[in-house]
ZAVO-270319 format. One record per residue (C-alpha): residue in one letter; x, y, z. Coordinates in Angstrom, 1 decimal. Example, Ala and Ser with C-alpha at 12.3 -4.5 7.8 and 13.67 -1.06 7.14 Angstrom:
<nodes>
<node rest="A" c1="12.3" c2="-4.5" c3="7.8"/>
<node rest="S" c1="13.7" c2="-1.1" c3="7.1"/>
</nodes>
This chain:
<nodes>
<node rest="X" c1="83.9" c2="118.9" c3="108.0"/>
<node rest="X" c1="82.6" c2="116.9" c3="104.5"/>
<node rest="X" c1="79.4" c2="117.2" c3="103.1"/>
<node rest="X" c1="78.7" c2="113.5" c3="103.5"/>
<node rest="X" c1="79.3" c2="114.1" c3="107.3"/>
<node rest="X" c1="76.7" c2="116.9" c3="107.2"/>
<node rest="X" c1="74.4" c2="114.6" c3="105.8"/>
<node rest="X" c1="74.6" c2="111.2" c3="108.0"/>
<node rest="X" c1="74.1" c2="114.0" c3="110.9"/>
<node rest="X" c1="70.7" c2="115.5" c3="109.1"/>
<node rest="X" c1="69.8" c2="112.2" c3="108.5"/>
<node rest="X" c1="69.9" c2="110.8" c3="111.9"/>
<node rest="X" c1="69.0" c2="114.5" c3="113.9"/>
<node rest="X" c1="66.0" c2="114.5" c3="111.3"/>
<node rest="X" c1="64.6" c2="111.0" c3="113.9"/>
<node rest="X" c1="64.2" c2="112.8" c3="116.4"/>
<node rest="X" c1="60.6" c2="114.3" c3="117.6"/>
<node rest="X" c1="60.7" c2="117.9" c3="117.0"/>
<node rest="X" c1="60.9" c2="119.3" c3="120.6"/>
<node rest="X" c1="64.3" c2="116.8" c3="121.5"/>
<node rest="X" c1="65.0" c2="118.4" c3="117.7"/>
<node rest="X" c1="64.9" c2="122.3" c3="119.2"/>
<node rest="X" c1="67.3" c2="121.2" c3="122.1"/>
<node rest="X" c1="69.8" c2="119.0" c3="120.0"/>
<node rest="X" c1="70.7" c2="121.7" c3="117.8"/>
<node rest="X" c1="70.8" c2="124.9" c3="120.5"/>
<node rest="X" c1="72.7" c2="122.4" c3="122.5"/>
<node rest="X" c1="75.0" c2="122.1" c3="120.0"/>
<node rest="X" c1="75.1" c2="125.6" c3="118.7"/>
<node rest="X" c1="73.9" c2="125.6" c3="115.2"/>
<node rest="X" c1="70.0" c2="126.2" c3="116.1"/>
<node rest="X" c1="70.5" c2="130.0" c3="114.4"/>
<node rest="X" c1="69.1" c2="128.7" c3="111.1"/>
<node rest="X" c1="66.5" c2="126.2" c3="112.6"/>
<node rest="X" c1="63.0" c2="127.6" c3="111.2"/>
<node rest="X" c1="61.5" c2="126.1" c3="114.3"/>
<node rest="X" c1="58.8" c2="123.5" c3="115.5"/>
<node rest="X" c1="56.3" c2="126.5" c3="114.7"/>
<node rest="X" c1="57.3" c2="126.4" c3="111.0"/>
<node rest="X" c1="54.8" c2="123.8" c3="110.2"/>
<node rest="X" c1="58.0" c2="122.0" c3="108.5"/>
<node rest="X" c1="59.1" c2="118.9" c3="108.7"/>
<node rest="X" c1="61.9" c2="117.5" c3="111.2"/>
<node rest="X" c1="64.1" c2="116.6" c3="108.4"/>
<node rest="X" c1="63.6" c2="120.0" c3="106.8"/>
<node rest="X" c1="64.5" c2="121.4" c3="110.1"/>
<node rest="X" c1="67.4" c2="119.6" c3="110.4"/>
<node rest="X" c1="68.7" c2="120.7" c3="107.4"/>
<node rest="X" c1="68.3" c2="123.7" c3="107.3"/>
<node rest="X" c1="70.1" c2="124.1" c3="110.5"/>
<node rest="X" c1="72.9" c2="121.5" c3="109.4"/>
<node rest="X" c1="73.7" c2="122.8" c3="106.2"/>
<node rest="X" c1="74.1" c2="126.3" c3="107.5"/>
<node rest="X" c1="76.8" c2="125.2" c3="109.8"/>
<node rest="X" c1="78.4" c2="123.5" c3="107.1"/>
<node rest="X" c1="78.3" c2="126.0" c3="104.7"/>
<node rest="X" c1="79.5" c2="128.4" c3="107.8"/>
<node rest="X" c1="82.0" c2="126.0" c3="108.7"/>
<node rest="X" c1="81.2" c2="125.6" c3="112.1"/>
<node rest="X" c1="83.2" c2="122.3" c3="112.2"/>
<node rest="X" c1="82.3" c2="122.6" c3="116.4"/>
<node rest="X" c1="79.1" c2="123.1" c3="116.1"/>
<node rest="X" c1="78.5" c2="119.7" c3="113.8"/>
<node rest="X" c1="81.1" c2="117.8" c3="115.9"/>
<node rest="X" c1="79.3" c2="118.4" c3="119.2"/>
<node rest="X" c1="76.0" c2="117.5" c3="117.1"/>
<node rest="X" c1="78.0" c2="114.2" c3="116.3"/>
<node rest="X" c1="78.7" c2="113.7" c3="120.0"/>
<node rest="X" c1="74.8" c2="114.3" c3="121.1"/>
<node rest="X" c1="73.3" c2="111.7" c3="118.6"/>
<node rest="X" c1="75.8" c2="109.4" c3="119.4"/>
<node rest="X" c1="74.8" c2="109.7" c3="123.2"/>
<node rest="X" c1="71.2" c2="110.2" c3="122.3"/>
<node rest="X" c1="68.4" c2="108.5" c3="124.6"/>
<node rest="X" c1="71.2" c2="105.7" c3="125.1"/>
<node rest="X" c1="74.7" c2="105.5" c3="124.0"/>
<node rest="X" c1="74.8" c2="104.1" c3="120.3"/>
<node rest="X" c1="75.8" c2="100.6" c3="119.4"/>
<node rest="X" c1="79.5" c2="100.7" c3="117.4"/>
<node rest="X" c1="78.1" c2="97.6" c3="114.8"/>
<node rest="X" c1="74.7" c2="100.1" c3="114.3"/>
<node rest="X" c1="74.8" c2="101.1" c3="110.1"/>
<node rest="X" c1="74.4" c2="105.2" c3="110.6"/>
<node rest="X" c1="76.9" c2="104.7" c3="113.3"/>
<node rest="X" c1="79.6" c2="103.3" c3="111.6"/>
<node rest="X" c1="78.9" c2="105.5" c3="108.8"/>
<node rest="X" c1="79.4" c2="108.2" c3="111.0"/>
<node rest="X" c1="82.1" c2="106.9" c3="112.3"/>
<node rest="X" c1="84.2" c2="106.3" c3="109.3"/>
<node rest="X" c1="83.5" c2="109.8" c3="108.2"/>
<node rest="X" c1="84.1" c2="111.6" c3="110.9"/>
<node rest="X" c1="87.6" c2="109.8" c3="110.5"/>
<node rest="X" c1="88.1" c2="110.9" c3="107.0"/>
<node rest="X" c1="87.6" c2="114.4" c3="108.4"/>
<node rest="X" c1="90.3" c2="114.1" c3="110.7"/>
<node rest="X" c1="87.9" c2="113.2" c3="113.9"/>
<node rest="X" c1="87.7" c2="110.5" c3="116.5"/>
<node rest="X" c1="84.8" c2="108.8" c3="117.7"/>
<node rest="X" c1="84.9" c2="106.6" c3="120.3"/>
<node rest="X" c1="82.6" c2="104.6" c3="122.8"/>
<node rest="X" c1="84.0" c2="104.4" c3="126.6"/>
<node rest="X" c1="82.9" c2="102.2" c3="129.1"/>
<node rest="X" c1="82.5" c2="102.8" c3="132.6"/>
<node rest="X" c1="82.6" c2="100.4" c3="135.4"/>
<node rest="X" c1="79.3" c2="101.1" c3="137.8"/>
<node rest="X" c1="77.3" c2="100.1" c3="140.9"/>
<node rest="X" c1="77.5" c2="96.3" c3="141.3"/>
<node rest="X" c1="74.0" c2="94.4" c3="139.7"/>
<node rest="X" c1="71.6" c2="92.4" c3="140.4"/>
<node rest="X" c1="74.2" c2="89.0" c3="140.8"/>
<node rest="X" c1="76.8" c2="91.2" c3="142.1"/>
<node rest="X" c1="78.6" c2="91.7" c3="138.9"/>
<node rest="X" c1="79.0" c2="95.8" c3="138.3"/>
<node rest="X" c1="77.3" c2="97.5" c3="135.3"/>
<node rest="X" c1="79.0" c2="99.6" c3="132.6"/>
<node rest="X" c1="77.6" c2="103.1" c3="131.2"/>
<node rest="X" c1="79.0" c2="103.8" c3="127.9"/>
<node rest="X" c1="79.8" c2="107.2" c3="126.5"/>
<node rest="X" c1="81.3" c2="108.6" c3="123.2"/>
<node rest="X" c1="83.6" c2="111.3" c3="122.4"/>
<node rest="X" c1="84.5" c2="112.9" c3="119.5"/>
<node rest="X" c1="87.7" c2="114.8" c3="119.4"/>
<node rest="X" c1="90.7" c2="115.4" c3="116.4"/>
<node rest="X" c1="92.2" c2="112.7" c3="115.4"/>
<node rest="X" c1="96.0" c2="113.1" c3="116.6"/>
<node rest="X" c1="97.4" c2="116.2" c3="117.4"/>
<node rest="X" c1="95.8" c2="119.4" c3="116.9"/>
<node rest="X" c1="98.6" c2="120.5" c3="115.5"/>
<node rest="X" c1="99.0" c2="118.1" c3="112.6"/>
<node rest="X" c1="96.3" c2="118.7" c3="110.2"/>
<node rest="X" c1="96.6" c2="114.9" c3="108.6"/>
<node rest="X" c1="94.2" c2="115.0" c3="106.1"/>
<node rest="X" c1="95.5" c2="118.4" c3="103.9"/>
<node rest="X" c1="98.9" c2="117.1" c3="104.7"/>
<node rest="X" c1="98.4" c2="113.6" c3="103.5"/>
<node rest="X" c1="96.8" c2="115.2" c3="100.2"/>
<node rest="X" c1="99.6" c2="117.6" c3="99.7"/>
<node rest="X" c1="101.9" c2="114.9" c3="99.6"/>
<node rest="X" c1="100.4" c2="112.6" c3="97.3"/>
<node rest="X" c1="99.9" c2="115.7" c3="94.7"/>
<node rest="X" c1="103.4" c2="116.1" c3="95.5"/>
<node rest="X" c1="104.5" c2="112.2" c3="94.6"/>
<node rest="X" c1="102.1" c2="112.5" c3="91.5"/>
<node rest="X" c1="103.5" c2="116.0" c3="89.7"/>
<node rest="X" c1="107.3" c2="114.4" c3="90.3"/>
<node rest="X" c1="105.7" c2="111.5" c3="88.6"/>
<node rest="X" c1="106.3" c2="109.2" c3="91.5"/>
<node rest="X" c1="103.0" c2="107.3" c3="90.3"/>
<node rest="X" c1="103.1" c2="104.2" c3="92.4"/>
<node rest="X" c1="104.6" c2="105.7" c3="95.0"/>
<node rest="X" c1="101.4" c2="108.2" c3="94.9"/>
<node rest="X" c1="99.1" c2="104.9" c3="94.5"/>
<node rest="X" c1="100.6" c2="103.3" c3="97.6"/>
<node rest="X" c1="99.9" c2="106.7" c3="100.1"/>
<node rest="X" c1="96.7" c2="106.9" c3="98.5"/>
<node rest="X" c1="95.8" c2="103.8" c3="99.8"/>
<node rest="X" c1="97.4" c2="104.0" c3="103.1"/>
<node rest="X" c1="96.0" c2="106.9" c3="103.5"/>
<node rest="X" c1="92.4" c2="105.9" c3="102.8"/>
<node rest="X" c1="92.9" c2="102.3" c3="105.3"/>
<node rest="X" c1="94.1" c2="104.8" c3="108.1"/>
<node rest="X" c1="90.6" c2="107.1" c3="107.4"/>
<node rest="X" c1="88.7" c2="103.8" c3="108.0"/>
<node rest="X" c1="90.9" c2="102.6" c3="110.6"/>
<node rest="X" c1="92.6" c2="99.7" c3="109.0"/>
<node rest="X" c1="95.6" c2="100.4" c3="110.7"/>
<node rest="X" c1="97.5" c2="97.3" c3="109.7"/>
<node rest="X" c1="97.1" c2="97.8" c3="105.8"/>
<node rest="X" c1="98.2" c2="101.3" c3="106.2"/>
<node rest="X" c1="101.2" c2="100.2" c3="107.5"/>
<node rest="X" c1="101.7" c2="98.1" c3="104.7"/>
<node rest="X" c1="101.0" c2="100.8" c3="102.0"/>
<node rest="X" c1="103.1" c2="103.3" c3="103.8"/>
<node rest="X" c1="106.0" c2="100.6" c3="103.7"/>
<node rest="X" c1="105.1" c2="100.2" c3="99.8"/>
<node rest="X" c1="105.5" c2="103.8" c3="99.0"/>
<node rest="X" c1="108.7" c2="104.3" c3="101.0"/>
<node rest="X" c1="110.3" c2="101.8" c3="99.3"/>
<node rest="X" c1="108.8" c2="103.0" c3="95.9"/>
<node rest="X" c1="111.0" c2="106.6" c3="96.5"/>
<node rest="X" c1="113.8" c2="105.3" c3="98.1"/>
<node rest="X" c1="114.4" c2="103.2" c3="94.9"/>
<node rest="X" c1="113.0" c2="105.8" c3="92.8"/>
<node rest="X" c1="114.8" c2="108.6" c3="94.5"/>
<node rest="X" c1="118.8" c2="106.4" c3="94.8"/>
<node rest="X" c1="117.8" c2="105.7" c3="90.8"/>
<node rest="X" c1="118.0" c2="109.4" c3="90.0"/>
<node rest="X" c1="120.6" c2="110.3" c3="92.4"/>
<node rest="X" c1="123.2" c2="107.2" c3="91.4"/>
<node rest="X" c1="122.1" c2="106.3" c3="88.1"/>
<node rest="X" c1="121.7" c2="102.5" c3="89.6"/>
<node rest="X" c1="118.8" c2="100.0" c3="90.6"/>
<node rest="X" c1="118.7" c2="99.1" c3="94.0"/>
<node rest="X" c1="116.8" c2="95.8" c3="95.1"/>
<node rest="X" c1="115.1" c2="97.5" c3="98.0"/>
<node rest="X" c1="114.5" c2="100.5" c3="100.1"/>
<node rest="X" c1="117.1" c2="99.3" c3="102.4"/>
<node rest="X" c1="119.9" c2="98.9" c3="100.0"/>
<node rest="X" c1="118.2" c2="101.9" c3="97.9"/>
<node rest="X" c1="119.4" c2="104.0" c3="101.2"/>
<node rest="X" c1="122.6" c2="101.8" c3="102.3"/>
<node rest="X" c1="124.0" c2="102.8" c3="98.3"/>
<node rest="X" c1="123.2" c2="106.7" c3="98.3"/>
<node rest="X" c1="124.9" c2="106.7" c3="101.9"/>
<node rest="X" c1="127.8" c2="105.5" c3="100.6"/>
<node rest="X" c1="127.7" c2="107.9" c3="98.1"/>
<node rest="X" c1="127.5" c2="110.7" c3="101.1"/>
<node rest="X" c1="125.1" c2="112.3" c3="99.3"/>
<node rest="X" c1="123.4" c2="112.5" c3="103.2"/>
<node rest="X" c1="124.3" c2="114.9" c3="106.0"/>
<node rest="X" c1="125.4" c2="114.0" c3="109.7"/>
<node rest="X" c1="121.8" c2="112.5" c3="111.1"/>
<node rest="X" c1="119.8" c2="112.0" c3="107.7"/>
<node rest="X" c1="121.1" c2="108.7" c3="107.1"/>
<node rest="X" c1="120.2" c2="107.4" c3="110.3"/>
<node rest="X" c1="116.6" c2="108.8" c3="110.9"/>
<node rest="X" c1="115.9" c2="106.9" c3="107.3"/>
<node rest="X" c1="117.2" c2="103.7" c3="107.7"/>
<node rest="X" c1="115.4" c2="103.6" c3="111.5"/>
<node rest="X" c1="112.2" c2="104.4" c3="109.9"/>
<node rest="X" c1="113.0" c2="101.9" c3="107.0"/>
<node rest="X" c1="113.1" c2="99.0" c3="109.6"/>
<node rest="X" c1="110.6" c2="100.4" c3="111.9"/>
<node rest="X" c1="108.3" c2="100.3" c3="109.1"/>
<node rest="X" c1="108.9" c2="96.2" c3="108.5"/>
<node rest="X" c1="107.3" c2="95.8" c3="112.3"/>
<node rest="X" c1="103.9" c2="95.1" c3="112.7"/>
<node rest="X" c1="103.0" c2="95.3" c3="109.4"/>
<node rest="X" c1="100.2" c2="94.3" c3="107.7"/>
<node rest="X" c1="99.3" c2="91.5" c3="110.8"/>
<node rest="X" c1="95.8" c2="92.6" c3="112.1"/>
<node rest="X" c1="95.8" c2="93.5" c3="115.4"/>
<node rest="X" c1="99.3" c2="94.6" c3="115.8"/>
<node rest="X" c1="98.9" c2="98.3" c3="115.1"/>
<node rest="X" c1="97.5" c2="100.4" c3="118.1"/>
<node rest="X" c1="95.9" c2="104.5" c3="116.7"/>
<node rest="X" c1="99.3" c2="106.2" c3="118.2"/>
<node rest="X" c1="102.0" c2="103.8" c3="116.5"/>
<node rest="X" c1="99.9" c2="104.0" c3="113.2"/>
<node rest="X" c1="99.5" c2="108.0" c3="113.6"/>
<node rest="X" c1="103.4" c2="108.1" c3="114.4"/>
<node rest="X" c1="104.4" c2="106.2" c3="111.1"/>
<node rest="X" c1="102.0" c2="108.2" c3="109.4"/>
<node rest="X" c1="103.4" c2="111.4" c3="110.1"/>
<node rest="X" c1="107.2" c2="109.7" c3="110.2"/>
<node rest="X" c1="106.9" c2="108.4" c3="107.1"/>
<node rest="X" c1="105.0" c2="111.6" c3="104.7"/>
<node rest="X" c1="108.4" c2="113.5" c3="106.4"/>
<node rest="X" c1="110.7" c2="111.0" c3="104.7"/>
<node rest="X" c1="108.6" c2="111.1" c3="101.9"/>
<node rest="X" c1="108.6" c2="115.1" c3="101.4"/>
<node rest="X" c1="112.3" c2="114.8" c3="102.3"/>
<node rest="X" c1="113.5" c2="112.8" c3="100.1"/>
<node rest="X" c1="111.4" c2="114.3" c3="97.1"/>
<node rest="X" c1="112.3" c2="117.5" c3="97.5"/>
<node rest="X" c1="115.9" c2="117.3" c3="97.9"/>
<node rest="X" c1="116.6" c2="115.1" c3="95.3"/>
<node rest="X" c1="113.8" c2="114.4" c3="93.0"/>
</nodes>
C-alpha cells in the first residue's frame, strides 16, 4: 500500500469524532498504535499515529478494510465526492478495487423500490498476478534494452489502466507492441517492417518462431486493434486480459531476441 494512500485514509478517518475514531480503527485492525481518546490528542494525531504504523508494518489488510469502512461510513460515499475519487484512484495504483454496488430494496413511497449502496475493496485482478511490480519490471526491462519508446508507451498504459482509462491503455499497449515487434524483426532480420503485423508476418517467414509462437502473437496483434482507444468499449476484465497478454509478448519477445 503507498504512502499517498495512507494519507487520503488519515485524512478522511481524522473527520470522524473520536469515539466512531476508537471503533474505525479496532474494527479494522490497526487500533494497536492508537494513543487513544484519553490522550488528550487530537483525532488527526490519532489517526496517524495508528495509520502510519500499519503502513510502516505493512498491514496492507488492515488499511484496505479501513478504506472499505470510510467508504461505507454513516452512508455509503458518493463516487464524484473529491477524497473519494482520490481514494479511489490510489487504491487502483496499488493494485486495489473499489467499487460502489447497488442493491434493489423494499418498494417506496410511489411504488418504485429503493437501492442501498455498498463498496468493496478487493485486488485488482487475480491474486495471483501482482500487476503493478510486474508492470514495473517490464518497463525497466524495455528501458535497459534501450526499447525507449516502447518503455514510454507501457508507461503510459500502464498509468491510464491505474486511473481506469481503460480505452487509452489499450491504445498504449498497442503502441508499445508495435514499437518491439518492429524493433525486435529490425534486430533479428536486419530489415524495417511497416508495422507490427508485417514486423511479425517477416520474422515468421524467416522461422525464427517455434510451432505455437507465431500464432499466439499475431492473435494478440489483431486482438489488440479491437476496441481500442473508443471510450466505452473496454470492460475491467478485457483490459486486465490484454494487460497481462500483452507484458507476456513483451517479455517474450525481448528476451529471446533482444
Amino acid at each position: 500500500m503507498s504512502e499517498r494512500t495512507a494519507g487520503i485514509l488519515i485524512d478522511r478517518a481524522s473527520e470522524w469524532g473520536h469515539g466512531e475514531l476508537t471503533s474505525l480503527l479496532m474494527r479494522a485492525g490497526v487500533g494497536s498504535a492508537d494513543p487513544g481518546q484519553g490522550s488528550g490528542l487530537s483525532r488527526s494525531k490519532r489517526a496517524g499515529a495508528a495509520l502510519r504504523d500499519a503502513f510502516k508494518r505493512r498491514n496492507d489488510a488492515g488499511l484496505v478494510e479501513c478504506a472499505r469502512l470510510l467508504l461505507n461510513g454513516y452512508r455509503p460515499a458518493e463516487p464524484d465526492e473529491p477524497w473519494v475519487r482520490d481514494l479511489v484512484a490510489s487504491l487502483r495504483t496499488d493494485g486495489y478495487l473499489a467499487e460502489r454496488h447497488a442493491t434493489p430494496g423494499a418498494a417506496g413511497v410511489w411504488g418504485e423500490p429503493t437501492e442501498t449502496y455498498e463498496w468493496t475493496v478487493g485486488p485488482l485482478g487475480a491474486d495471483e498476478l501482482p500487476l503493478p511490480p510486474q508492470a514495473g519490471s517490464v518497463q525497466r526491462l524495455l528501458e535497459d534494452r534501450g526499447f525507449t519508446v516502447a518503455a514510454n508507451h507501457y508507461g503510459q498504459a500502464y498509468r491510464a489502466y491505474s486511473s481506469g482509462d481503460l480505452e487509452a491503455s489499450n491504445a498504449q499497449l498497442r503502441a508499445a507492441f508495435e514499437s518491439i515487434a518492429i524493433e525486435v524483426a529490425r534486430t533479428v532480420l536486419g530489415s524495417d517492417q511497416p508495422s507490427g503485423g508485417a514486423a511479425l508476418d517477416a520474422m515468421n517467414r524467416a522461422t525464427v518462431f517455434v510451432k505455437g509462437e507465431f500464432e499466439f502473437l499475431k492473435g494478440l496483434w489483431q486482438l489488440s486493434h479491437a476496441n481500442g482507444s473508443h471510450p466505452g468499449l473496454s470492460s475491467e476484465q478485457e483490459a486486465l486480459f490484454r494487460f497481462t497478454a500483452i507484458t507476456a509478448a513483451l517479455q517474450f519477445l525481448v528476451q529471446r531476441f533482444a
